[in-house]
C-alpha positions as CSV (number, residue, x, y, z in Angstrom):
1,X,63.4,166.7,86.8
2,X,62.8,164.0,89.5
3,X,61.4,166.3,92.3
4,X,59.4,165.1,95.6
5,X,57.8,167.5,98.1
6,X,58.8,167.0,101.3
7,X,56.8,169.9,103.7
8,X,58.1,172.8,101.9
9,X,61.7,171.3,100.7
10,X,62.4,169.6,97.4
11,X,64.0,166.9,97.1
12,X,65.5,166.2,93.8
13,X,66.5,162.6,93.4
14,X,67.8,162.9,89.7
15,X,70.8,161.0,89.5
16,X,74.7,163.0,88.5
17,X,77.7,161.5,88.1
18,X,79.8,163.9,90.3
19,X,82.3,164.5,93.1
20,X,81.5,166.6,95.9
21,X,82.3,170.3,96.7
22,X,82.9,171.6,99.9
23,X,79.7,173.4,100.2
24,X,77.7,169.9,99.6
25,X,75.8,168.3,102.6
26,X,77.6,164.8,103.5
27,X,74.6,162.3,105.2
28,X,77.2,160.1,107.1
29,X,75.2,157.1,108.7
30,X,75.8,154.4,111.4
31,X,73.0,151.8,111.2
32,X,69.9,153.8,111.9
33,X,71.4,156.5,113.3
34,X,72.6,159.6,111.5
35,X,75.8,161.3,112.5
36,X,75.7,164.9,112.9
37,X,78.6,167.0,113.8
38,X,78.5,167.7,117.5
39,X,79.5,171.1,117.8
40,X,77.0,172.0,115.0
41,X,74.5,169.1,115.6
42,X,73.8,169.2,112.1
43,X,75.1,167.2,109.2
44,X,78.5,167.8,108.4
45,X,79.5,169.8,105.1
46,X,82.2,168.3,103.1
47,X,84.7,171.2,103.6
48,X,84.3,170.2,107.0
49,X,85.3,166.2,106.4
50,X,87.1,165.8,103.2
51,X,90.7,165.0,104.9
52,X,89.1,161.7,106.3
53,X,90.4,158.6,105.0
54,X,87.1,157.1,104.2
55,X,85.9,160.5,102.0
56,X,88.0,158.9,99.0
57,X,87.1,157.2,96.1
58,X,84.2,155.2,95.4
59,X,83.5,154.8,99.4
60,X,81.6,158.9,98.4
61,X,78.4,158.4,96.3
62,X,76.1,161.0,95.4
63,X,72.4,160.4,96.1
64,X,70.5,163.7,95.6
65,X,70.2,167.2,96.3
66,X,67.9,169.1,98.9
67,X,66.7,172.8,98.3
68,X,69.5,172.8,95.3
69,X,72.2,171.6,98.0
70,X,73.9,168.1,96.2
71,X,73.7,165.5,99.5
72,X,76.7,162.4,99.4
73,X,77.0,159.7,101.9
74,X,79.9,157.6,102.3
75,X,79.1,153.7,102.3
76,X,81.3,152.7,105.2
77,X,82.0,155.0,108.0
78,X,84.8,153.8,110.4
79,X,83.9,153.1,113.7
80,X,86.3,155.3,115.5
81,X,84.9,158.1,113.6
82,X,81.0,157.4,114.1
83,X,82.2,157.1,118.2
84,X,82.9,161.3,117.9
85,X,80.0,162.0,116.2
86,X,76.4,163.0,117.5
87,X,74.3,160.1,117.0
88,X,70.5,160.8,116.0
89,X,68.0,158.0,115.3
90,X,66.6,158.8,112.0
91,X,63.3,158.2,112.9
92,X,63.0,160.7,115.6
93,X,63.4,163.6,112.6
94,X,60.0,163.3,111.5
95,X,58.3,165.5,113.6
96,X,60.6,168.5,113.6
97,X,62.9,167.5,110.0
98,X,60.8,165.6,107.5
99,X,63.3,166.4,105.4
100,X,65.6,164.4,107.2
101,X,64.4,161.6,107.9
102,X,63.0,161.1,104.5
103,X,66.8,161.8,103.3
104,X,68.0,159.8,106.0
105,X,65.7,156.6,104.7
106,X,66.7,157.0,101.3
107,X,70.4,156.7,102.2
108,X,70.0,153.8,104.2
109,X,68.2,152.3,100.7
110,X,71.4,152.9,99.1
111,X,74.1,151.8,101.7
112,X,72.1,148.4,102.0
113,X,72.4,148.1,98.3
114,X,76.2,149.3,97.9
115,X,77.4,147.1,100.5
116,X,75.4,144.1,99.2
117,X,76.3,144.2,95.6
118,X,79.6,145.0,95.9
119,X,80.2,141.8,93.7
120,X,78.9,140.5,90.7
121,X,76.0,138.0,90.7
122,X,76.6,136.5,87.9
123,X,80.5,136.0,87.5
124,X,81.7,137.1,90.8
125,X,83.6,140.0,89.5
126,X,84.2,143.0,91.3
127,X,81.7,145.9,90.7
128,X,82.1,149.8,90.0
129,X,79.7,152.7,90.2
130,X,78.7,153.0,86.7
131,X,79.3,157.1,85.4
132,X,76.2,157.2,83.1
133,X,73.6,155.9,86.0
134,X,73.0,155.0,89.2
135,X,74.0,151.3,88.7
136,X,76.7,148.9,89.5
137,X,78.5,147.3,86.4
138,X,80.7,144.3,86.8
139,X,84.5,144.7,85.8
140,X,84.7,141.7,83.6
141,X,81.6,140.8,81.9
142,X,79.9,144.3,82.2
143,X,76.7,143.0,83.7
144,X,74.8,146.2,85.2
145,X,72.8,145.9,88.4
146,X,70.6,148.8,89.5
147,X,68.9,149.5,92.9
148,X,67.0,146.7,94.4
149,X,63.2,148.1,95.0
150,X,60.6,145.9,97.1
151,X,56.7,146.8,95.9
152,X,54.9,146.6,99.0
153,X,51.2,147.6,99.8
154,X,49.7,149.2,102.7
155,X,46.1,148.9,103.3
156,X,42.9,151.3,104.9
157,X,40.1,148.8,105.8
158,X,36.8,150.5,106.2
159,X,33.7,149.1,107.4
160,X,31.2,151.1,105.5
161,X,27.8,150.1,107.2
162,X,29.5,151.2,110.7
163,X,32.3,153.8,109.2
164,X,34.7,152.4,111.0
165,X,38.7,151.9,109.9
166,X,41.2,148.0,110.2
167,X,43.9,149.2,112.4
168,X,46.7,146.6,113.7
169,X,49.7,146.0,115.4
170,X,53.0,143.8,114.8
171,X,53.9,141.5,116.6
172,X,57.5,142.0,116.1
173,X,57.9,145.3,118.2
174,X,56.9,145.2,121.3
175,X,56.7,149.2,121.3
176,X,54.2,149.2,117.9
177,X,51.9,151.4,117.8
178,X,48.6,150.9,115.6
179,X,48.6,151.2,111.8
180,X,47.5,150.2,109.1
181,X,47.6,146.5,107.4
182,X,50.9,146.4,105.1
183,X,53.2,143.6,103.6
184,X,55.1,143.4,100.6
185,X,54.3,141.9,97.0
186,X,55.1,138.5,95.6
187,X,55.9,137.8,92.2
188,X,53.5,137.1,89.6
189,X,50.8,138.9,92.1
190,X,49.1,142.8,91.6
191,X,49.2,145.3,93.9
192,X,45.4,145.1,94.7
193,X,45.9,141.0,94.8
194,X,49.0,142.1,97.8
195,X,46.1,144.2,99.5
196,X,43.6,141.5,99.5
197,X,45.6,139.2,100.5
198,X,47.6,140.7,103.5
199,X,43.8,141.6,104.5
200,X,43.0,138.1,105.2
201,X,46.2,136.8,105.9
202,X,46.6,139.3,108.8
203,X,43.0,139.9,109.8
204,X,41.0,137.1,108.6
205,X,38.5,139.5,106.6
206,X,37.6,140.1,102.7
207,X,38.0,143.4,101.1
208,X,36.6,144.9,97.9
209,X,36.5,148.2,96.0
210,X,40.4,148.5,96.3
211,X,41.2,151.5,95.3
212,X,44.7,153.1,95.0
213,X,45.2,156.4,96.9
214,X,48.9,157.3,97.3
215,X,52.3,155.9,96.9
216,X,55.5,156.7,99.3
217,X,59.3,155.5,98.8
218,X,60.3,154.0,102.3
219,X,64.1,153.4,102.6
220,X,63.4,151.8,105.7
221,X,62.7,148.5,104.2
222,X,64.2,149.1,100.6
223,X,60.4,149.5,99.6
224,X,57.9,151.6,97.5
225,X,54.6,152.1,99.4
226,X,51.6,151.8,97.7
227,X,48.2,153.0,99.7
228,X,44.7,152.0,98.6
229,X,41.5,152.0,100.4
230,X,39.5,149.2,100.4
231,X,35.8,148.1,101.8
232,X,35.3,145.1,104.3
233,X,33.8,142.4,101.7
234,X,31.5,140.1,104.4
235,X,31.5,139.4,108.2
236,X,33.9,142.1,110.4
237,X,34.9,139.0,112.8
238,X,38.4,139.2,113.0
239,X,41.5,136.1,113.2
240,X,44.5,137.7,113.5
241,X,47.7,136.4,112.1
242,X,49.7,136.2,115.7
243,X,53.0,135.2,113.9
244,X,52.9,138.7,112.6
245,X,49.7,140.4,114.1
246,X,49.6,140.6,118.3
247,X,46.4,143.1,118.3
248,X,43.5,144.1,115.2
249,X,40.9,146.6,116.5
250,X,38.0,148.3,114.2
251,X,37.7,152.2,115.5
252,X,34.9,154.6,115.1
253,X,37.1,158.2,114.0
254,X,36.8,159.6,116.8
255,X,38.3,156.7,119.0
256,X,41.1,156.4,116.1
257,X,45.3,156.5,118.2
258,X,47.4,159.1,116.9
259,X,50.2,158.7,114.7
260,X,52.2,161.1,114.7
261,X,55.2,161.1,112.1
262,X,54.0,163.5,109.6
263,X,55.2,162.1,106.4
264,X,54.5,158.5,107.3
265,X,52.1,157.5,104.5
266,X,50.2,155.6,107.4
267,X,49.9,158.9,109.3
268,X,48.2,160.6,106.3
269,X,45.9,157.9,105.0
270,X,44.2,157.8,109.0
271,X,44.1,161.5,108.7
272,X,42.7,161.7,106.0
273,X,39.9,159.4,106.7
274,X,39.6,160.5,110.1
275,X,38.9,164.2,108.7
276,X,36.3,162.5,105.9
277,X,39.2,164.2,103.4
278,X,38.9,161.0,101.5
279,X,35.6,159.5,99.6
280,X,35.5,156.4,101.4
């Protein structure tokens, strides 16, 4: 059994070859937005939806089931459809539905990969859900391709001599808020080797003592999130990366900004160090 805690749901992401019931949840999505029915403002059941065109076929994949409910999406929703539903930016569930959101992420992981390897990379041939596993297995030369998962790191930076914590901001949303240093691995390269380096690529400082903490999937950006801790190795100066860094600040805990999504693996590695919960 493949089960992850989510508050005090379970998630179990064990894959079944099946069709859905009426009963089953259906997570219908719309680029980062879930749809929810409006006069429910819920996700729609499948008793509710089956008749719709797009609820055929292989266009219906399951994905998982939460509390012992069996959860499908559909891979492509039609426009005119996704236009009468409730839209709900999946992000925004993390305070009040952890669940949710965390769902929601994960089907976005698997839409991106659906509609991207809908074809064969190695003869061009069209591809088919396979019935044993979640994969995708080419019609003429049986080639199997499974989900595409990106290793990434992300990073606590702590100043020991002062006790003070690395936190940052990107440079790509204007709207960031601060977090922790995080960037994803390159081939031939260790996790701690991605944590070192994104530490001085972003912030201009050394680390040592990397120690792994936690790890997180994160559909968000196809990725698995591993956190570590790590100690500042040398000087504190800080030389941000501004292609991908616009501010890098050291905080005492008390001075620490809140971040406030709940299951955001950043959000529990602060906490954690800003309630001494960690030995670090």
């Amino acid at each position: 059994m493949l089960i992850q805690k989510i508050g005090s749901h379970d998630m179990n992401i064990a894959y079944v070859s099946c069709m859905p019931k009426d009963r089953d949840m259906i997570l219908l999505m719309d680029k980062s937005d879930l749809l929810f029915d409006p006069e429910t403002h819920a996700p729609f059941s499948y008793g509710d939806i089956r008749e719709e065109s797009f609820m055929k076929g292989e266009n219906v994949v399951y994905v998982f089931s939460l509390d012992n409910r069996r959860v499908f999406t559909a891979v492509n929703v039609p426009s005119d459809f996704s236009e009468k539903c409730e839209h709900v930016f999946v992000r925004d569930l993390g305070k009040n539905h952890p669940e949710l959101q965390l769902a929601g992420a994960t089907v976005m992981h698997l839409k991106t990969w659906y509609k991207t390897h809908q074809y064969c990379g190695c003869c061009g041939g069209k591809n088919h859900h396979d019935m044993a596993e979640r994969a995708m297995r080419c019609e003429k030369c049986d080639h199997l391709t499974f989900p595409v998962i990106c290793p990434a790191i992300i990073v606590a930076v702590i100043d020991k001599e002062n006790d003070r914590i690395l936190l940052t901001r990107s440079a790509r949303n204007k709207n960031s808020i601060f977090s922790l240093i995080a960037g994803f691995t390159e081939i031939g390269e260790t996790l701690e080797q991605t944590a070192a380096r994104e530490a001085m690529e972003e912030t201009g400082v050394k680390v040592k003592n990397i120690r792994p903490y936690i790890n997180q999937p994160w559909g968000f950006s196809s990725s698995l999130m591993c956190g570590f801790f790590a100690e500042l190795d040398g000087s504190p100066e800080l030389h941000i990366q501004q292609e991908e860094i616009s501010e890098a600040r050291w905080f005492d805990r008390d001075q620490m900004p809140v971040n406030d999504s709940p299951i955001d693996i950043t959000h529990h590695m602060m906490e954690m160090w800003r309630q001494r919960k960690v030995d670090f």
